[in-house]
N, C-alpha and C positions, 0 to 999 in steps of 0.2 A: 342583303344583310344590313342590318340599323346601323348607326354610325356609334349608336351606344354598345351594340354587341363588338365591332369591330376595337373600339377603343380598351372594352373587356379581354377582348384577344390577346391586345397587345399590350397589354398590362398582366396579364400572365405569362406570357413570351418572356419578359424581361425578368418576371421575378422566376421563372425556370430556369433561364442562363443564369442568373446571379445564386441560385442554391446549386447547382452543376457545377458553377467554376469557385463559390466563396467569393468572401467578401473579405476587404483589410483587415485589420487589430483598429480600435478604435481609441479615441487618447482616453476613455473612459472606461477602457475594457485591461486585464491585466490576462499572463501569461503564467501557470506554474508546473514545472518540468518536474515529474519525479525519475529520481534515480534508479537507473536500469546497468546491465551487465551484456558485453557482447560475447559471442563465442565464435572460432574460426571455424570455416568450411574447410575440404579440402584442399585449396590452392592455398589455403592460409590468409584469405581473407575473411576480414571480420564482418562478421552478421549482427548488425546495431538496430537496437531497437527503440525507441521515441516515444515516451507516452509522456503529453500536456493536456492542461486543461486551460479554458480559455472563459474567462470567466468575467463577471461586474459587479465590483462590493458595492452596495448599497449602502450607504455610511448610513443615509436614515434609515435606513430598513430596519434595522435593531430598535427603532425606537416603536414598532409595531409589535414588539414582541410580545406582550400576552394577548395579543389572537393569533399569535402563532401556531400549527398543530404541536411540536415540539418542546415547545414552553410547556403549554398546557399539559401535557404527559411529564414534563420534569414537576411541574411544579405539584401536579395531583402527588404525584408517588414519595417527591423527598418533603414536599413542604414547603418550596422554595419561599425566603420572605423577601419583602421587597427589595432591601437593601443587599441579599443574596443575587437576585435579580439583575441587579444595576452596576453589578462589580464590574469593573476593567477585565480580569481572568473571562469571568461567565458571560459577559458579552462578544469576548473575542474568537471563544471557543463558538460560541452555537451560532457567532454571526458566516462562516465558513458553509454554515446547510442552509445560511438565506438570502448566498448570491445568486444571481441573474446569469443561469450557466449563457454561453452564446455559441449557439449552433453555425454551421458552415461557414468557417473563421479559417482564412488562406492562412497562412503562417508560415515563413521561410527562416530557413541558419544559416548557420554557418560554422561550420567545422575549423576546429586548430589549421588544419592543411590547406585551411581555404575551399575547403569541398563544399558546396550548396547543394542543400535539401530545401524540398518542396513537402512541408509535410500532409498528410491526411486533413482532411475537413473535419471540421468537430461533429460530435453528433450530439442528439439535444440534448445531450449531459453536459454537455463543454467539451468533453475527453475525447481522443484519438489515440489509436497508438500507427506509428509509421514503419516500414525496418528497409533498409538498405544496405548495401556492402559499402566497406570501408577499406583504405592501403593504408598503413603508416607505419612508421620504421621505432616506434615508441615500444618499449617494453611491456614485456607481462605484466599485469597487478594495475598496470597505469589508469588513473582516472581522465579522461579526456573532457575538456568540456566544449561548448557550441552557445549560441546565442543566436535571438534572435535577429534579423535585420529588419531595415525600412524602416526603424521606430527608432526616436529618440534615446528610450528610456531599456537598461538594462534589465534584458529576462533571457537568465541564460541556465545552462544543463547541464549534468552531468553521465558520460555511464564508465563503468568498469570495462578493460581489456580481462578476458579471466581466461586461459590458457586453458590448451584440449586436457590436461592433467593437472591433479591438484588434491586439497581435502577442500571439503566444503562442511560448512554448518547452514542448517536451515531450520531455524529458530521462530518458535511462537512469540507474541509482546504478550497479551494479556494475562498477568497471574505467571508469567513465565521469567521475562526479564523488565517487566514496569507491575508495578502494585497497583493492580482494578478490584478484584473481587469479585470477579463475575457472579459467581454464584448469590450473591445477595444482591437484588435488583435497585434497592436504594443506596447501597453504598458505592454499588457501581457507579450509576450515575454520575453519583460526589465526587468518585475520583475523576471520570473522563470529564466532568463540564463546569464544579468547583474548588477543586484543587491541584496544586502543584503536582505533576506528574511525580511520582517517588520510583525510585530502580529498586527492584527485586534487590532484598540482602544477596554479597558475595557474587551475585550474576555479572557486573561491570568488571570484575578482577579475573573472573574467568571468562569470559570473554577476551579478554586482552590477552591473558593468557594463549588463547587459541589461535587469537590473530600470531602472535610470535610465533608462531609454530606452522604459519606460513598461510592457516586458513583464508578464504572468503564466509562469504555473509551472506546470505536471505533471510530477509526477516517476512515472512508468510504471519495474514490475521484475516480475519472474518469484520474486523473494524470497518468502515467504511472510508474512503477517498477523503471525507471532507475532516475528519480527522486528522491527517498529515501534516498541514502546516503547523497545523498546533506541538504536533509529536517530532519535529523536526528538528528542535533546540536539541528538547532532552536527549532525541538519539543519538549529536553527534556530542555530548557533552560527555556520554555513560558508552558507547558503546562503538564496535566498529561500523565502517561506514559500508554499505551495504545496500541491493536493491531493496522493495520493497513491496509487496503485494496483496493492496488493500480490495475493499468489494465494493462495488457502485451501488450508490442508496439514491432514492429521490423523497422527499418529504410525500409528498404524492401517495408513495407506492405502498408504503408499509408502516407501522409504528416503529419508532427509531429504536425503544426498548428491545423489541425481540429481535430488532435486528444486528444490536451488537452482541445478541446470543452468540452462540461460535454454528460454523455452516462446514458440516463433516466433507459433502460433497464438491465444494467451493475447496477448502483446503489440502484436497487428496488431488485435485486437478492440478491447481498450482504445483504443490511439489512434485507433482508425476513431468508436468511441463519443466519443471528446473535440469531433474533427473536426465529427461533424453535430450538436453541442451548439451551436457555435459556429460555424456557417457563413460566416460574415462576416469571419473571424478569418485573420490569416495565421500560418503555421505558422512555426519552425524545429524541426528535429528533429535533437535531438544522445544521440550516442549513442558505440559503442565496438566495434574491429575481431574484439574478442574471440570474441564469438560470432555470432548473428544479425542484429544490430541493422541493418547494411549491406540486407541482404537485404528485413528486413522495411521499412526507409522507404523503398526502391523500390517495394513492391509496393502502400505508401501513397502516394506520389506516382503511380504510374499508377493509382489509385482516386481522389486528388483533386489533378491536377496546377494547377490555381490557386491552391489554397489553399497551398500548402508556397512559400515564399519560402527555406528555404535546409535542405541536409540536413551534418550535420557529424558526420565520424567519426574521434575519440580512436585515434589507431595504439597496439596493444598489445604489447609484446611478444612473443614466439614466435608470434604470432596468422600468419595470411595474410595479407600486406599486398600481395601480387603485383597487377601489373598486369591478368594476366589474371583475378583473380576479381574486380574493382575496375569493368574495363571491361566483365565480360558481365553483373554485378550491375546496373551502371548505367549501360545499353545504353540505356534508354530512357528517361533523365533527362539534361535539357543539364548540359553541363559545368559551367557557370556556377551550377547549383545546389546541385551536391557539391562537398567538399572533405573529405582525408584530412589530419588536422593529429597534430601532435606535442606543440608547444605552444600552445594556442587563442589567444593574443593573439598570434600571426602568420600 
């Protein structure tokens, strides 16, 4: 063998062990944990679940932005004008889908109790998710949080303890409890990439209201990941603190337009996965007329009709709000369980 094929060898060897076992966090690379929920097993230990992403904001990379593919689609459909463009808001939002995810990223915690985890390798999205079992003598409802180690610089988590019994809500955002508009493709836009996120009238009040009354949270979207940091002010300013179950997008893969369409099959998996998490748990399932949401918590309540104690859907405008798609939607849910509201505190 050539001494150039051998040196090939072993220059593959190495980068084989190094994508096998990860690589450190790099002082250019950042860390962002979204919030999850555990549930006990039998012995009454807790099943936690870990999902980061691991990621490299390119501070100039925004400044490539119109040959961006994402620009170029915002800017065909709303118009964008320059100075729309170069805003502080509109840069901060769309700069989120133009970092540098970083793939096979070791990443260690450390738990309140001093417990270490070794999380999951990222994959080439940035994201992982890890689950392990947990002791701790902390109450119901507790939020625990972890951090990372071996780095200077503070990136730390959070998840919910949420008890084998309970109510839960498991809540759309879009047109549901934040003002998008999905249905108009240009106003959408405006809201998710240049304006101030706005709360559904009345949703914040009842909301809180629910939480008093002892509920949990999931907030379930068709949104995509790179979203979140941006949505993360508003939700803890407006609403209770709650996981969060967004959909991986890559610039790559798809037009980012169709992709914050809503995804029936994506959102009936989620809340099917909540459901048998917490089987003991009664449901409400509030959502919005705009797109699927009708559809899919029918199709959850005939998969788990115990469990769902009330389904509620936000009327949209121009949406369907007809009797006939209301009544063959939820042909096979009692009356008493649905209800089509305008304002939720009536």
């Amino acid at each position: 063998m050539s001494l150039s094929r051998i040196v090939k060898a072993m220059l593959g060897f190495f980068c084989l062990i190094s994508t096998c076992h990860g690589s450190p966090l790099k002082s250019d690379e950042s860390v962002f944990f979204f919030p999850t929920s555990a549930n006990q097993d039998k012995n009454l230990k807790w099943n936690i679940p870990i999902h980061h992403w691991v990621f490299e904001k390119e501070e100039d990379g925004i400044g490539n932005i119109f040959t961006q593919k994402v620009f170029s689609e915002i800017a065909e459909t709303l118009e964008v004008t320059e100075e729309q463009a170069h805003s502080e808001l509109f840069r901060k939002r769309l700069g989120w889908f133009l970092v540098d995810n970083e793939r096979n990223k070791k990443i260690e915690i450390c738990l309140e109790n001093k417990q270490k985890e070794q999380l999951e390798l990222t994959s080439a999205n940035g994201h992982a998710t890890t689950a392990f079992t947990f002791e701790t003598k902390a109450q119901d409802s507790t939020w625990l949080s972890y951090k990372v180690l071996k780095d200077d610089r503070l990136f730390e988590g959070k998840v919910q303890l949420i008890p084998k019994t309970g109510l839960t809500v498991i809540s759309d955002i879009d047109d549901t409890i934040k003002v998008s508009e999905v249905l108009d493709k240009k106003t959408l836009i405006k809201n998710t990439f240049l304006e101030p996120f706005k709360a559904t009238a009345g949703m914040p009040e009842y909301y809180k209201k629910l939480q008093e009354q002892g509920a949990y949270f999931h907030y379930v979207s068709a949104s995509p990941w790179q979203l979140y940091p941006s949505l993360e002010l508003f939700m803890e300013e407006n609403y209770p603190a709650g996981t969060v179950s967004l959909r991986n997008f890559r610039l790559k893969d798809s037009s980012i337009l169709k992709f914050l369409k809503s995804s029936e099959n994506y959102k009936t998996a989620q809340i099917r996965n909540i459901i048998q998490r917490y089987p003991k748990h009664q449901f409400i399932l509030i959502g919005d007329s705009g797109e699927h949401d009708p559809e899919v918590y029918a199709a959850i309540y005939e998969q788990f009709p115990t469990a769902i104690k009330s389904i509620q859907i936000r009327a949209v405008t121009n949406s369907d709000l007809s009797d006939q798609r209301f009544n063959a939607t939820f042909k096979e849910v009692p009356k008493r369980i649905w209800k089509l509201f305008s304002e939720p505190n009536k």
